[in-house]
C-alpha positions in Angstrom: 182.0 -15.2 -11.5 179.7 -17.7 -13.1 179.2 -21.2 -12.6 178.1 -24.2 -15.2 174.2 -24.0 -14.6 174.6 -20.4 -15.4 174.6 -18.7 -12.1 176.2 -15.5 -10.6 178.0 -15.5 -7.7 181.1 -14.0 -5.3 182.6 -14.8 -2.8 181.8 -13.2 0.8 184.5 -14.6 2.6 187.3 -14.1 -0.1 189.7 -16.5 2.2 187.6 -19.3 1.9 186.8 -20.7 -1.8 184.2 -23.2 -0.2 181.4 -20.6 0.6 179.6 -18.9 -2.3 177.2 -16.2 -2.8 174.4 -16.7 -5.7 172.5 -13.1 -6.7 170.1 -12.5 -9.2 167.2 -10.3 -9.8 163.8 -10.7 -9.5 160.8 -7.9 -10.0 163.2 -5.5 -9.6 164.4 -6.9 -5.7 168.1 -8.3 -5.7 168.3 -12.1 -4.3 171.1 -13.6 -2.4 171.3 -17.8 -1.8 174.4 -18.8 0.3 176.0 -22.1 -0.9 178.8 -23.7 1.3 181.0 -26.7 -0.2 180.8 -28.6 3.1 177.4 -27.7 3.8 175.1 -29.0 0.6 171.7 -29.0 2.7 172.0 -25.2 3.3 171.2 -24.7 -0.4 168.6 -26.7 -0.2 167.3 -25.9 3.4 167.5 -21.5 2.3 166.0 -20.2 -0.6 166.9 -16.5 -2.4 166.8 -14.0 0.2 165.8 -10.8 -1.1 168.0 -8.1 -0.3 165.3 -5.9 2.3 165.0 -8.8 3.9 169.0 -9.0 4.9 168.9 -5.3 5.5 165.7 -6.2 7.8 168.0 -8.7 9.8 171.4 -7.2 9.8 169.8 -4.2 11.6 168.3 -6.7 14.6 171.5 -8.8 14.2 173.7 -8.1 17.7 176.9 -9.8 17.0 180.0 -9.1 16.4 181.9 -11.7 14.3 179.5 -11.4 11.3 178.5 -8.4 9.2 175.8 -9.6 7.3 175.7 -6.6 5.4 179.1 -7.3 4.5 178.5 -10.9 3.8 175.1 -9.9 1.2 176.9 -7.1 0.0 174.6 -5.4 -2.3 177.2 -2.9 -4.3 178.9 -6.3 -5.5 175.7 -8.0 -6.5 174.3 -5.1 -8.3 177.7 -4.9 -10.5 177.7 -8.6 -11.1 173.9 -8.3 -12.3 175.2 -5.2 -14.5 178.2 -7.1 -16.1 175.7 -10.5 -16.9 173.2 -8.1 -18.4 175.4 -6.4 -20.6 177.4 -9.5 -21.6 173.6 -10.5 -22.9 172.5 -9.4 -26.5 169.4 -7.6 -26.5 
């Protein structure tokens, strides 16, 4: 999906509308920023996240409830890059 200022997003909790994840690319690294509805200050609080950096984490992250590799899911942000790319003349 794609908002009004032109960003690329999914949702990682498909449930809940109010929670949505931003992905672009940068020098070849895939970025993730969370946004949450009820939660403005986390956009502004987190920056892009580059995706080692989540794979970095979810591998020290011990709980159980949250699969952050789930959550940054590369395979959807890599097809979501894809499609805006190709939608894009040359």
């Amino acid at each position: 999906m794609k908002d009004k200022d032109g960003g690329i997003y999914y949702y990682p909790f498909p449930e809940n509308k109010q929670v949505r994840m931003y992905v672009k690319k940068s020098e070849g690294s895939v970025l993730f920023r969370m946004w949450r509805s009820d939660d403005p200050s986390l956009w502004e609080e987190h920056g892009w996240v580059p995706h080692d950096a989540v794979v970095q984490a979810a591998d020290m992250y011990e709980g159980k409830d949250f699969d952050p590799k789930t959550v940054y899911d590369i395979h959807i942000a890599r097809a979501l890059i894809r499609e805006e790319k190709e939608k894009k003349p040359d």
